[in-house]
Residue, then its C-alpha position, 0 to 999 in steps of 0.5 A: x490066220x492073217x495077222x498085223x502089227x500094231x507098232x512097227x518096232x514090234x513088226x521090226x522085231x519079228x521081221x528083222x531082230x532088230x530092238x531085240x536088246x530090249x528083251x531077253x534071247x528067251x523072250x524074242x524067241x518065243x515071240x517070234x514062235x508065237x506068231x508063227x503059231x497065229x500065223x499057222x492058226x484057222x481062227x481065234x478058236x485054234x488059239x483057245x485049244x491051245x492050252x500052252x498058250x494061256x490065252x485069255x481075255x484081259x479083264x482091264x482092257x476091251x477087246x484086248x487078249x494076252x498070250x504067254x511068251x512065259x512066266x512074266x511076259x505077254x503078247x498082246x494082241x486084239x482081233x479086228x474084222x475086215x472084208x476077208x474076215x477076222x485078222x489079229x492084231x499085235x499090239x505089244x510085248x508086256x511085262x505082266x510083273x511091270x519090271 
């Protein structure tokens, strides 16, 4: 699935390590994971069947989906039509529990 960065700290982060001192090896790790599995998935319905993932809906937020990089920590994304078809958006790491 094609996929963009909404924040070049987070495309640094992916790309090149680079900022990975603001969060723990665990974290980056698992990001870093995480993209390669919505890079590897045909459409948003290959991120649904993963039950690992935790994928859902924001309830505060439209349009806006979370994806479990563990316990406390999300990975938001969005989805966003263009002429090839539908592509994600990853928006930010969130610490769900605001520390």
């Amino acid at each position: 699935m094609k996929f963009r960065f909404a924040d070049s700290k987070l495309e640094s982060l992916y790309l090149y390590g680079t900022g990975s001192e603001r969060y723990s090896q665990g974290i980056v790790e698992a990001f870093i994971r995480r993209v390669r599995t919505i890079e590897g998935a045909k459409d948003e319905r290959d991120l649904r069947a993963l039950k690992s993932l935790h994928f859902e809906k924001l309830k505060s937020e439209r349009n806006r989906y979370s994806i479990r990089l563990n316990k406390g920590w999300r990975l938001i994304l969005t989805f966003e039509k263009d002429e090839d078809g539908k592509a994600v958006v990853l928006i930010e790491i969130n610490n769900h529990y605001g520390d």
